[in-house]
OpenMM code with the backbone's topology and positions (N, CA, C; nanometers):
from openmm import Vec3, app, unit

residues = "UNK UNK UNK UNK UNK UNK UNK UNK UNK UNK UNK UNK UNK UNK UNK UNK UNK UNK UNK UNK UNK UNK UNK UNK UNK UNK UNK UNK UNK UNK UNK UNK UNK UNK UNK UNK UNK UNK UNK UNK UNK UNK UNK UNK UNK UNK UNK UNK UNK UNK UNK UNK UNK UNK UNK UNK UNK UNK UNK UNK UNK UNK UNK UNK UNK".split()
positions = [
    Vec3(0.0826, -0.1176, 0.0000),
    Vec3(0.0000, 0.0000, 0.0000),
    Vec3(0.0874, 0.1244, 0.0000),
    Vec3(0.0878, 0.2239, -0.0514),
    Vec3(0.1268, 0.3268, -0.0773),
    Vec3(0.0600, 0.4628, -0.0210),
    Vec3(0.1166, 0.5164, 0.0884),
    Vec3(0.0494, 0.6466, 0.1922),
    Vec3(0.0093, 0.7275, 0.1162),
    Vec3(-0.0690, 0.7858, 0.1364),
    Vec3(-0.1020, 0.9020, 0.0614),
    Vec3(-0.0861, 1.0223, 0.1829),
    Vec3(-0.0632, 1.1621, 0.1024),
    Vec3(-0.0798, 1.2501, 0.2403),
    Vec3(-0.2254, 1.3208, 0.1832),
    Vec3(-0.2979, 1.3259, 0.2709),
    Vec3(-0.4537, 1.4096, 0.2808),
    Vec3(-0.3852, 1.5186, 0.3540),
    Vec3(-0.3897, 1.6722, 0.2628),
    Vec3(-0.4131, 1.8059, 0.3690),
    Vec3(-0.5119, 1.8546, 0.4394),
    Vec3(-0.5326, 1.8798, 0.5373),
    Vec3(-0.6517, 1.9371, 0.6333),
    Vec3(-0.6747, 2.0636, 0.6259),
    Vec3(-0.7935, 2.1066, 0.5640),
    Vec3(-0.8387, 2.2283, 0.5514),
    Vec3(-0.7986, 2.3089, 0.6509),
    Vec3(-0.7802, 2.2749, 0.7956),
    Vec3(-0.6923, 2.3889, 0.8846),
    Vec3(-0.5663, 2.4245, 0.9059),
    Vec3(-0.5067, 2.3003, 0.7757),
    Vec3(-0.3626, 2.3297, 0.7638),
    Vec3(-0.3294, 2.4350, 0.6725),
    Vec3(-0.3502, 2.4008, 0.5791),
    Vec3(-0.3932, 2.5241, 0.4430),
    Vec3(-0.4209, 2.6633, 0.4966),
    Vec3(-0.5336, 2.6574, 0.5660),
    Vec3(-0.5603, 2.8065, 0.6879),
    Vec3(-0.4085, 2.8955, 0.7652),
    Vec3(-0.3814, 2.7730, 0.7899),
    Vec3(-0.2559, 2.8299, 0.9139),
    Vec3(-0.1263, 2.8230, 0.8245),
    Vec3(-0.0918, 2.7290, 0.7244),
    Vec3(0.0178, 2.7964, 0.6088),
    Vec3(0.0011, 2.9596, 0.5507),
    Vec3(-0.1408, 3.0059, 0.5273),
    Vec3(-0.1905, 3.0722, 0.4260),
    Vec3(-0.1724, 3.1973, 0.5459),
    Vec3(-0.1702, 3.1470, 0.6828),
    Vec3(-0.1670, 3.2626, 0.7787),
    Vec3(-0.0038, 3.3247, 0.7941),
    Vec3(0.0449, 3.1796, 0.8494),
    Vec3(0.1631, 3.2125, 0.8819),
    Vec3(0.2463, 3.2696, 0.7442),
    Vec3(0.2304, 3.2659, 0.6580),
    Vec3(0.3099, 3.3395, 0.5400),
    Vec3(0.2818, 3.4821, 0.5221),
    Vec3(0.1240, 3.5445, 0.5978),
    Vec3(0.0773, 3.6885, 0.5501),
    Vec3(0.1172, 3.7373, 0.7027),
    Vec3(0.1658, 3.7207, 0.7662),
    Vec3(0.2055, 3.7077, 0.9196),
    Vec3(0.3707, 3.7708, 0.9351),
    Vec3(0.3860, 3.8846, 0.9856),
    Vec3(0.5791, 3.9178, 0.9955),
    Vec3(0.6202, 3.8435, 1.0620),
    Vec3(0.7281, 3.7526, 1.0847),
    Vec3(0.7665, 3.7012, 1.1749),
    Vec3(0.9584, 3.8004, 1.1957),
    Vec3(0.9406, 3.8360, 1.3333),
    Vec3(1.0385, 3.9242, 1.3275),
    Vec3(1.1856, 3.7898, 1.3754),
    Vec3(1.2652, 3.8587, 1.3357),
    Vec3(1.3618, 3.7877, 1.3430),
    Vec3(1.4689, 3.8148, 1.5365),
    Vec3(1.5512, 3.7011, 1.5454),
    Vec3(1.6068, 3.7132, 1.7297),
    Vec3(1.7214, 3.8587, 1.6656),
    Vec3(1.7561, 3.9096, 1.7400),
    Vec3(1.8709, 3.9895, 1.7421),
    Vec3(1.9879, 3.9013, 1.6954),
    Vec3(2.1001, 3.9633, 1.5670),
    Vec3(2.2084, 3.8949, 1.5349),
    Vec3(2.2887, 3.8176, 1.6370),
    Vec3(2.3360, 3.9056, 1.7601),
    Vec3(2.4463, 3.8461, 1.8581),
    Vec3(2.3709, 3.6991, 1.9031),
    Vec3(2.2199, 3.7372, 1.8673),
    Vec3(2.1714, 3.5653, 1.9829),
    Vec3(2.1842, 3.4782, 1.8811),
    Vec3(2.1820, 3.4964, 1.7421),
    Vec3(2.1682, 3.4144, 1.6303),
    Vec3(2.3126, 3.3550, 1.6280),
    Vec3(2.4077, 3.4489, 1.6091),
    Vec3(2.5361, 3.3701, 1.6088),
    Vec3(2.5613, 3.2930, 1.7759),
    Vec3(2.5317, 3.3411, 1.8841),
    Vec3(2.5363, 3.2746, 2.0063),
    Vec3(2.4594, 3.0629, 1.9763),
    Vec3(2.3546, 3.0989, 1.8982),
    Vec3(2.3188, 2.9518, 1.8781),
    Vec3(2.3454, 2.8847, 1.7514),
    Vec3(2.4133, 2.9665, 1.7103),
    Vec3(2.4859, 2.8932, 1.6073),
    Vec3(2.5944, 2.8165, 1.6339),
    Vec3(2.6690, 2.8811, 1.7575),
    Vec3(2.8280, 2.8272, 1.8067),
    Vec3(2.7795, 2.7311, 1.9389),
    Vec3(2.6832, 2.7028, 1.9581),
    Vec3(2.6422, 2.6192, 2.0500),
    Vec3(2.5568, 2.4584, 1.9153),
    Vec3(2.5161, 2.5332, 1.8297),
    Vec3(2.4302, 2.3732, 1.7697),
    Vec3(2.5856, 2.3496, 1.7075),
    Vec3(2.6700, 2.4050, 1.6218),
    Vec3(2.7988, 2.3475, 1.6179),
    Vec3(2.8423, 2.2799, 1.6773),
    Vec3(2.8857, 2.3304, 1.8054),
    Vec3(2.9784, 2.2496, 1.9772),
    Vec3(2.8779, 2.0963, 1.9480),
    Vec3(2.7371, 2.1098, 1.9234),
    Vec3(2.6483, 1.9726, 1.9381),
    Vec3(2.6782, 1.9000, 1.8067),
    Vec3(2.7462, 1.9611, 1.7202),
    Vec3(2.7441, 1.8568, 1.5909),
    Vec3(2.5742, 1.8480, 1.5587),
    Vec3(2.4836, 1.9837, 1.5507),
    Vec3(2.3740, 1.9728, 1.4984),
    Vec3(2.3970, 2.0214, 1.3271),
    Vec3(2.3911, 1.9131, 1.2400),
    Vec3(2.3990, 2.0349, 1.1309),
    Vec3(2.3079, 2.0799, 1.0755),
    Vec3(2.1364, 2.0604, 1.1027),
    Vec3(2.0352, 2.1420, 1.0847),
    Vec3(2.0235, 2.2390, 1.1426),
    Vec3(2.0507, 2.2224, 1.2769),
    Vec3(2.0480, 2.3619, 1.3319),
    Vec3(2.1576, 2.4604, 1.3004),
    Vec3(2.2644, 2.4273, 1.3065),
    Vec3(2.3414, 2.5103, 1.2026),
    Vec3(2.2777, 2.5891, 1.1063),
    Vec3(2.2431, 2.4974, 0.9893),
    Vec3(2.2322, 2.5511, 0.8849),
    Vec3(2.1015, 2.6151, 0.9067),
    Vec3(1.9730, 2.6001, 0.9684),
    Vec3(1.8800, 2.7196, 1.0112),
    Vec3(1.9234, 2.8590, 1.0963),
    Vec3(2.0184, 2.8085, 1.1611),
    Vec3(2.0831, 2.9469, 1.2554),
    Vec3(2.1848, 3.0620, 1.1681),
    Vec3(2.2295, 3.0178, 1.0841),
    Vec3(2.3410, 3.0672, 1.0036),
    Vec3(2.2376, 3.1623, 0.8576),
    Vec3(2.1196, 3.0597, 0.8404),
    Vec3(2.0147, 3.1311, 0.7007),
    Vec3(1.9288, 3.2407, 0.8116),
    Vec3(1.9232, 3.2250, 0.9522),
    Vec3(1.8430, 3.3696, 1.0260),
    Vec3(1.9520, 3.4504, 1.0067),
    Vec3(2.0486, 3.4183, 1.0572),
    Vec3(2.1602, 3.5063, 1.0804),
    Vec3(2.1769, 3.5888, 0.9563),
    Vec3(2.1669, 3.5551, 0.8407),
    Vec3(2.2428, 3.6430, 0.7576),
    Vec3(2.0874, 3.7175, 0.7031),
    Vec3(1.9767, 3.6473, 0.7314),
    Vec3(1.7911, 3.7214, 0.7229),
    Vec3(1.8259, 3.8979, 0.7927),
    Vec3(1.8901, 3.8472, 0.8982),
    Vec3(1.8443, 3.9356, 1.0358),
    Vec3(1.9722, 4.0471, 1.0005),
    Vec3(2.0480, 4.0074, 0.9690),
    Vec3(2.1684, 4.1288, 0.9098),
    Vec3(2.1340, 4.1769, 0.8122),
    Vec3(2.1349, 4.1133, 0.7073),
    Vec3(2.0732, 4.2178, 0.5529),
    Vec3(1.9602, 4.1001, 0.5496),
    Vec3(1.8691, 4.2492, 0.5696),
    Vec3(1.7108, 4.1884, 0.5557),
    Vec3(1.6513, 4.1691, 0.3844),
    Vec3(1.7396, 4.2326, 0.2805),
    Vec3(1.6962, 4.2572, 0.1626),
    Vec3(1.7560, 4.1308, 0.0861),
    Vec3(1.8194, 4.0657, 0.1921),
    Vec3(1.8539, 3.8941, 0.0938),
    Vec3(1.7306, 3.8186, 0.0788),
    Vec3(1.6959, 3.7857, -0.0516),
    Vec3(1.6319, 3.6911, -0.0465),
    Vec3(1.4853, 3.7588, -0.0681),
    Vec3(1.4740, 3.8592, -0.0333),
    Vec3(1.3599, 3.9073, -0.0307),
    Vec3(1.3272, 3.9686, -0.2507),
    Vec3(1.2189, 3.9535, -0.2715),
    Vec3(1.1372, 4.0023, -0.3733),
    Vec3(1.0863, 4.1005, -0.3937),
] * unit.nanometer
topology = app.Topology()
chain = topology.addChain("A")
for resn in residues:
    res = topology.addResidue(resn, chain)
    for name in ("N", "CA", "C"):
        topology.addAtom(name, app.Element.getBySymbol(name[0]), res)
């Protein structure tokens, strides 16, 4: 049998929210502070999410449209 994924109409809602929604970004110094801590852990997702805020939260015009 082969899963299928079914979306839930209140998921769709809360994607459709959270995207029209600012989400402000932590202050740089805390961004690099958990960046050098998921490193020390050998996290490399968290890394690599801490390092893509980090450079959001410094130049806000990366990436942006």
């Amino acid at each position: 049998m082969s899963a299928r994924y079914i979306r839930r109409p209140t998921e769709v809602a809360a994607i459709r929210a959270a995207a029209r929604s600012a989400r402000p970004l932590p202050p740089v110094p805390a961004l690099m502070a958990a960046l050098l801590v998921a490193n020390d852990r050998g996290d490399r997702e968290a890394v690599t999410l801490c390092a893509h805020r980090a450079v959001r939260a410094a130049a806000p015009e990366v990436g942006e449209q």
